[in-house]
N, C-alpha and C positions, 0 to 999 in steps of 0.2 A: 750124319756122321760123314765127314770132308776131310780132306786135306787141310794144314791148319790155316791157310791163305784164303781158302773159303767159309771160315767159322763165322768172322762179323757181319757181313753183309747179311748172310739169311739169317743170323740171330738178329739183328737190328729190325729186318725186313717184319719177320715176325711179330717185335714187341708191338712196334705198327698199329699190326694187323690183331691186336688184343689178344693175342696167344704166350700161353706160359711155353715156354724153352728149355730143354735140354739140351745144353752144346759140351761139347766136346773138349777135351784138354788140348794143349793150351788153349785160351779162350782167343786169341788174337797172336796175328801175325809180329807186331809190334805193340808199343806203348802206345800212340794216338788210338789204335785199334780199341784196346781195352778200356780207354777213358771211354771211346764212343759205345761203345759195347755198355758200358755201367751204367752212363746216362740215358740210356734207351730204356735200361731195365728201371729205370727210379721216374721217369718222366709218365711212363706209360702203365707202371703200377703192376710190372711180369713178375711174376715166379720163376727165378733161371736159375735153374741147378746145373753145376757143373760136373764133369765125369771124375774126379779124383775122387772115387769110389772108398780108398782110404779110411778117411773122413768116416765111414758108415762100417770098420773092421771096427770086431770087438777089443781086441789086443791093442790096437792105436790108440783104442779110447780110452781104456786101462792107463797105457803106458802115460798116457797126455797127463792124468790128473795126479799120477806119481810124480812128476815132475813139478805140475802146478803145485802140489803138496809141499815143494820143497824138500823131499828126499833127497837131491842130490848137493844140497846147500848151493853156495853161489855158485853158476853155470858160468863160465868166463872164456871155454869155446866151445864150438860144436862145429864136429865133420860128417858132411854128407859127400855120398860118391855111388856111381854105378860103371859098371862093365861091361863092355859092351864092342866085342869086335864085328859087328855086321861092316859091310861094306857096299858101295853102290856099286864097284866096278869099272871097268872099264866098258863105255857103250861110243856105237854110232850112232850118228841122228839117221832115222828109216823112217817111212808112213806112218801114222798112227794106225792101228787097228781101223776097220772100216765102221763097228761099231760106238767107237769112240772121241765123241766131236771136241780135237781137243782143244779147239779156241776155247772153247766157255771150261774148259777146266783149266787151263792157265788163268782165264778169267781177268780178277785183278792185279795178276803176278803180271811182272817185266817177261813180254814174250820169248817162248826158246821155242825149237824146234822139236819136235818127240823124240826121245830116249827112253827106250824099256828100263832105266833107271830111276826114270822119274816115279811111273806108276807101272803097276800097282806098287804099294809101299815104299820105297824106298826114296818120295820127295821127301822124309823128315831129314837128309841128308844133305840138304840143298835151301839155301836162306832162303834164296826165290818163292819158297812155298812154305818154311819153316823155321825151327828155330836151333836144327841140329838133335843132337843127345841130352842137352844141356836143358832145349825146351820140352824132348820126347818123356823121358825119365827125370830130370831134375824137377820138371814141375811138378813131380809126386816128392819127392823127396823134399823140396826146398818148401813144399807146405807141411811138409811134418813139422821141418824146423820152424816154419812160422807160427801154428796150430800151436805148437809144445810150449814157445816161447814168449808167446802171444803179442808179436813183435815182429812188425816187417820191412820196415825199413831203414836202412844202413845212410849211413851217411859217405860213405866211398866204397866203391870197386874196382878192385884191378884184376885184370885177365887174359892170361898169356896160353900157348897153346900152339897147336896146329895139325897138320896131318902130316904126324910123326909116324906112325906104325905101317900108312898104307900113302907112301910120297905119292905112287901115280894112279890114286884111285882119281874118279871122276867129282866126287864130294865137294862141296865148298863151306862145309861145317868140319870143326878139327874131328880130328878122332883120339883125341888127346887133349885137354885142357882141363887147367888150376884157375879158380876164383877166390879170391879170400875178400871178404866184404867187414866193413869195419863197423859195428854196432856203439852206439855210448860206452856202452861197460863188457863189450864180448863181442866173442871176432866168430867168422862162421866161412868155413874154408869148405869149396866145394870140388871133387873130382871127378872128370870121366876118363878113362883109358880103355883098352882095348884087350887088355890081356890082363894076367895076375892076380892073385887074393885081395878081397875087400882089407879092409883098414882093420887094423889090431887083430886079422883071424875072421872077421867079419864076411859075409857074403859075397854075391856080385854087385849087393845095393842093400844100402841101409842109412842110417843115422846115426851117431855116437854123439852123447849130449855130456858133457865131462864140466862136473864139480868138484866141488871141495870138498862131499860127502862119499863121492865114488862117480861111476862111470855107467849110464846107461847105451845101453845099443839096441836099435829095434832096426829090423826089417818084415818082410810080408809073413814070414815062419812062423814069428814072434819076438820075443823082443828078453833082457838079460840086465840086469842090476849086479852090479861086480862086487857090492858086500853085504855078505852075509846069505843066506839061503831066501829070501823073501824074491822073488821073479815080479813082483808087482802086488797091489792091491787086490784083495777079494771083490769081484768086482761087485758092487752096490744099488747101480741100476743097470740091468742091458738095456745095450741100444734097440728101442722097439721095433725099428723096422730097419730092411738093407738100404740102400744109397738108391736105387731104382721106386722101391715104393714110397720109400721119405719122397721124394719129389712129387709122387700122385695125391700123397697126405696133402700136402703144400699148397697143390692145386686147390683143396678142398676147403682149407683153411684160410690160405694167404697170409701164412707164417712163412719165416725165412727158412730156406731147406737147408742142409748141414754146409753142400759147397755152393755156399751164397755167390753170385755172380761179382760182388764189389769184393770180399776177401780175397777170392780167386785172382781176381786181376792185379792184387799186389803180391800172392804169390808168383806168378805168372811174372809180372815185372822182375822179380829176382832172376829168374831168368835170364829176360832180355837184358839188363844190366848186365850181366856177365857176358853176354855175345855183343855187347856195346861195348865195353871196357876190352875186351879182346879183337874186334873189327878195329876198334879205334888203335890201340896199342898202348896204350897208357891209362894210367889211372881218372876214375873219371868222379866228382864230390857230386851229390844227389840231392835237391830238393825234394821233401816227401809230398808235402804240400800244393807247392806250383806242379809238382811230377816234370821236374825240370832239371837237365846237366848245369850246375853254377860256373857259370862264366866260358862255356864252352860251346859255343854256336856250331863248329864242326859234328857235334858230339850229336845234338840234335837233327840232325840230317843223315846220321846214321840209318840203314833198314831195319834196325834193330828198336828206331825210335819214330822213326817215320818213311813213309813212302809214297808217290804220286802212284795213284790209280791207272792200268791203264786205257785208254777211254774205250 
């Protein structure tokens, strides 16, 4: 459990070394990250479960197959969003702690000097080591949407934003930012801000999956079908085991655990598209396949899609 700038290295290190893996959300810092991350896990024959624990809630799994059912008739958008006004502050660069050697925790980030901002917690704030709100909380969220939809990627994203709420915090992730991502046949809009009610009445973070039959919304509470009195299906099978022991099953077995390392990293890519589409400032068209920006060489050299190591 690291900071997310150190997630691939000792997951790749590991697959290696014949060890199954549990890492952490997001899986990688960027996109080259996570390709390297999947190929390690498929080369080496790992069992890598990922922490979007989610994935192994009863009410997820409920909600996931009311939708696969078709309940909601043609789904043609969906809105995910969380809230979240933490902040990192205003800091000076001071000593590090004497316990804490902080070359090797920069590691392979672009060196800074220490700020009690960075750690304990609060690098999700900062690209250098993350991927913002967007990679903290959207990658649970933007895998409901994927998990539900069974569909993950878009063929465009645009994403505008910034740090609206808190201009002179020290952060270099917005505290504030819109994604709307354009699928074949449905659009998938995603929000973070700092302050205010979730969407339609909704939480501080959830899902709203909206068809032509009605309106589902779930978050961690549970989740709401907007016609009729039915809240979801009876559920049919429980999930047998939580998201911690499914991964130990896995081991045993060498079946795939529920947050498979290759799913993960295209949830996780939703993500980083929206902090690419937003770094960049403009709308950016997606290859799913090559896992490539079309026609956009800039776009690729984003931190958001790649980065030099540093040695």
């Amino acid at each position: 459990s690291t900071p997310d700038h150190w997630h691939a290295l000792p997951m790749i290190l590991a697959c290696e070394a014949g060890k199954d893996v549990y890492v952490e959300k997001p899986i990688g810092h960027d996109i080259i990250e996570g390709m390297a991350m999947v190929g390690a896990a498929k080369k080496y024959g790992r069992v890598v479960q990922v922490g979007t624990w989610q994935r192994s809630v009863q009410h997820y799994d409920d909600a996931m197959r009311f939708v696969q059912a078709g309940k909601l008739g043609k789904i043609h958008l969906v809105r995910a969003w969380t809230i979240n006004g933490n902040k990192a502050g205003r800091r000076q660069v001071v000593p590090a702690p004497p316990e804490l050697d902080w070359n090797f925790w920069v590691g392979p980030a672009e060196w800074v000097p220490f700020k009690r901002c960075y750690h304990p917690g609060a690098f999700r704030w900062f690209y250098n080591f993350a991927a913002g709100l967007t990679g903290d909380w959207g990658v649970h969220m933007l895998d409901t949407v994927g998990t539900f939809m069974n569909e993950w990627h878009p063929q465009e994203v645009a994403s505008y934003g910034g740090k609206l709420a808190a201009p002179d915090d020290d952060r270099t992730t917005p505290d504030t930012q819109m994604a709307i991502y354009k699928f074949p046949d449905w659009i998938l809009q995603w929000e973070i801000r700092a302050n205010g009610p979730g969407l339609d009445g909704g939480g501080r973070h959830g899902v709203e999956f909206i068809g032509d039959k009605g309106v589902l919304r779930i978050d961690r509470r549970g989740w709401e079908f907007d016609k009729g009195k039915e809240n979801g299906p009876s559920t049919v099978e429980k999930l047998p085991t939580d998201h911690w022991q499914n991964f130990v099953q896995c081991i045993r077995t060498r079946e795939k655990p529920r947050s498979d390392i290759e799913s993960m990293h295209h949830s996780t890519n939703l993500c980083h598209l929206a902090n690419a589409a937003y770094l960049m400032g403009r709308s950016l068209k997606w290859d799913a396949k090559k896992q490539e920006f079309v026609g956009d060489k800039e776009a690729m050299k984003c931190q958001s899609y790649i980065r030099e190591y540093r040695k």
